[in-house]
Phi, psi and omega in degrees: 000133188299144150353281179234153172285337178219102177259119157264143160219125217141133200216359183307167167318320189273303184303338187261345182294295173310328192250056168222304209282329186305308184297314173272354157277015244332076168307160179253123172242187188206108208233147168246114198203123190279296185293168184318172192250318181335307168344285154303011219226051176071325193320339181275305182305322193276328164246046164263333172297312167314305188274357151301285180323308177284010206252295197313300168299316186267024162267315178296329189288336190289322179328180175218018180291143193088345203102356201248131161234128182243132224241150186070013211261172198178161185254133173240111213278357172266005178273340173251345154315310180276349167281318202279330187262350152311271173004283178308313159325313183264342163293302219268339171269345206264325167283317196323299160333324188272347184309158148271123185212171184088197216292352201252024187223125127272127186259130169246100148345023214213164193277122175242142191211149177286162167200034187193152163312332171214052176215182200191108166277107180215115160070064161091280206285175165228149204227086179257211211204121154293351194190145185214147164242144183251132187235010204297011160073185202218142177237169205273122196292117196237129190260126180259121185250111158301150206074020171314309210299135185081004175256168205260074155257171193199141141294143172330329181276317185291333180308321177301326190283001233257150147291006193192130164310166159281148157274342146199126163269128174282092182262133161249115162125142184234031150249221202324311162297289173337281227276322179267357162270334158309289157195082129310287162322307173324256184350320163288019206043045213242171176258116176261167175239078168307110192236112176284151140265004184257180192277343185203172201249136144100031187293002156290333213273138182326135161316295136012299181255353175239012144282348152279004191240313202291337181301308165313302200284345165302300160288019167245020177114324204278112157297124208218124177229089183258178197041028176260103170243151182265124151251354168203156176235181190208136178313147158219132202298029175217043185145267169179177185209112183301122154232129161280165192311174201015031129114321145327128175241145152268137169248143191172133226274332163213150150252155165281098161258129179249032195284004176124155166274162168231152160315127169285069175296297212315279217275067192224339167051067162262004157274351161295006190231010178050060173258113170280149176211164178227161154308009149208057157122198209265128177301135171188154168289170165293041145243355202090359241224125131357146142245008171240330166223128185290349166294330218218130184239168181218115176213161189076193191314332186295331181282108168301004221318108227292129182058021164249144193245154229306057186251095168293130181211130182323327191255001176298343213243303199293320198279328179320301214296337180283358203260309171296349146289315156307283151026258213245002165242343175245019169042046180256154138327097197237170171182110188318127125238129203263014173326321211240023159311128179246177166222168205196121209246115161263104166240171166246129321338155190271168169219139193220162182217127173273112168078185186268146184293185185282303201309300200303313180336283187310329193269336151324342188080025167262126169284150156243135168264147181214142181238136179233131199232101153299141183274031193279358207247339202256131173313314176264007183265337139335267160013279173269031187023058169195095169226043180286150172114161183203175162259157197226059190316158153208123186232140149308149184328310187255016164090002167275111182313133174229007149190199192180122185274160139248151140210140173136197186255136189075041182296321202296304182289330155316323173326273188001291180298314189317327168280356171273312132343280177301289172350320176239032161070002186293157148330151190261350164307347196260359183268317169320293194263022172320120181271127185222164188261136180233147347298160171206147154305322175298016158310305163316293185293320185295311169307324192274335188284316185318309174319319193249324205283314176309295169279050186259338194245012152214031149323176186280306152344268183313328184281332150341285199293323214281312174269357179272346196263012165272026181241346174280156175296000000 
């Protein structure tokens, strides 16, 4: 008789959601997690969130917008050092509620790999299992450069420890990580160098809007190197120094790699348990499911899902662990769709993308209307002398919304209704006719759906129907 009914590895969001509803169904689990479980619980993400906002606040202080000018401002960086680390500290109490505990939960603290189609090795033991998820999450891609090894390079996570700014930072990589630690640290006053190898940086992303995004970060300061690619690097006496193809070097006291995550495949021994993976993670259906051992399900970033394509998302963890309850505890018909997945650039203006961009439509074969609503028109964005930015639709031949560029402030949260459109398939009248508190920025979206949604309501037809019903009593 197996051990456990539910073995996980992973203690990430997706991995304690799952080891929670298993314990309260009472399943007997087993969740595996080589770091502190503390690790997990957000503390890194909440004080990369932090040090945006303070990036954010002391750039709106330098202003002179509205009328208001504030004379001295400065960073004082062992004081926001300690702000990032309240900041975690307080995501990890606010989360503490989410452990997984009680009698139906064992935590093993230790590295863990299979070593059987239904089995699992941690700390000595072996452990098996009727069913297992693998949540073990994607850690940061360090490009073997040559002359890496004894230089001040860093990841997003170490970046966040340093005690003292950097005096000029090297970001190698122009998306999402690239671009809001770039500039951040710009604001803060450190000197960034931002450097790509592709011809444009956030190059997932609408042209419209991050080309208007990247104009910002020039003016915060921000060194923009596109078609750079680095091929090696070398000691410099304030650091290192980065070279490039043909033969330019940048100097600069640290780098930054933002080039992308990898899967935590290696130390998981997944051919003893006949577990398929691809590069970017565990081979699985639109259910989560193994597609080679019917035992092992996969969530969060580590999960390949078959024909969906590789679009990482803050709400991807939440939505797995609900799917895989039907799934793999309840044997129901279950099946990932990431239409309405949002991402999200905090930067300032923010940038958010619902569903698919224009470019990804049009290479779907879908004709398109595409709308576009600047917030230079919304009442509350005057208001607040900040109306950089727009909403952007992409509709189908018949008007169903697939996807929404948003930029400007408070895009991420504006996403929200978008996705909620898409998700559920709503109308685009209903988006129209959206009851909103005014003034508001959600305004913007109910004007751009109007735009298109009104003249539907005066075709020849509708003007027709519009004068017979002014003959009824």
């Amino acid at each position: 008789m197996p051990d456990h009914d539910v073995a996980i590895i992973g203690a990430g969001a997706a991995g304690r959601s799952v080891a929670a509803t298993a314990a309260a169904l009472g399943l007997t689990v087993v969740l595996f997690e080589r770091d502190r479980l503390e690790a997990g619980l957000g503390r890194g993400k909440a004080a990369g969130q932090a040090l945006l906002a303070a990036a954010h606040r002391a750039a709106a202080l330098r202003g002179t917008a509205l009328g208001i000018r504030a004379e001295g401002v400065s960073v004082d960086w062992p004081a926001l050092r300690r702000h990032l680390r309240e900041t975690g500290a307080a995501a990890l109490a606010a989360e503490s509620a989410g452990r997984p505990q009680g009698p139906g939960i064992t935590l093993v603290q230790a590295s863990a790999h299979f070593v059987a189609p239904d089995r699992i090795e941690a700390a000595g033991r072996v452990h098996s299992f009727r069913r297992a998820v693998i949540a073990a999450g994607r850690a940061p891609v360090v490009p073997d450069l040559p002359g890496l090894v004894g230089l001040p390079w860093l990841t997003r996570e170490t970046l966040l420890e340093l005690e003292a700014p950097p005096r000029h930072l090297l970001v190698l990589g122009g998306g999402a990580t690239g671009v809001e630690m770039a500039q951040a640290h710009a604001r803060l006053g450190v000197r960034v160098t931002l450097v790509e190898a592709a011809p444009n940086i956030l190059s997932d992303e609408e042209p419209e809007l991050r080309l208007a995004l990247r104009e910002q970060l020039r003016q915060d300061g921000v060194e923009i190197l596109e078609n750079s690619r680095v091929v090696a690097l070398e000691p410099a006496p304030d650091g290192l120094a980065a070279v490039l193809e043909g033969g330019a070097r940048l100097a600069g006291s640290h780098l930054l790699f933002a080039v992308g995550h990898a899967p935590r495949l290696a130390p998981l021994d997944l051919p003893a348990a006949n577990i398929a993976a691809t590069p970017r993670g565990i081979a699985t259906g639109r259910d989560l499911r193994s597609t080679s051992n019917r035992r092992v399900w996969a969530a969060g970033d580590i999960a390949d899902p078959d024909g969906m394509a590789p679009r990482h998302a803050s709400g991807a963890a939440g939505q797995h662990a609900a799917l895989l309850v039907r799934s793999m505890l309840f044997r129901l018909p279950a099946r990932l769709d990431d239409a309405a997945l949002p991402r999200l650039i905090g930067t300032a203006p923010e940038l958010a993308q619902v569903g698919l961009t224009e470019a990804e439509a049009r290479a779907a074969g879908h004709s398109l209307r595409i709308q576009r609503q600047g917030f230079a028109g919304n009442t509350q964005a005057i208001a607040e002398g900040d109306t950089a930015g727009m909403v952007k639709l992409v509709l189908d031949g018949q008007g169903r919304l697939l996807g929404a560029g948003l930029l400007g402030r408070g895009a991420g949260e504006l996403a929200a209704a978008l996705g909620l459109m898409i998700g559920r398939r709503l109308p685009l009248s209903a988006l129209a006719e959206l009851p909103l508190a005014s003034p508001s920025r959600a305004e913007a979206l109910r004007q751009a759906a109007a735009a298109l949604y009104t003249p539907r309501l005066t075709t020849p037809i509708m003007r027709r129907l519009a004068g017979w019903a002014t003959r009824l009593p």
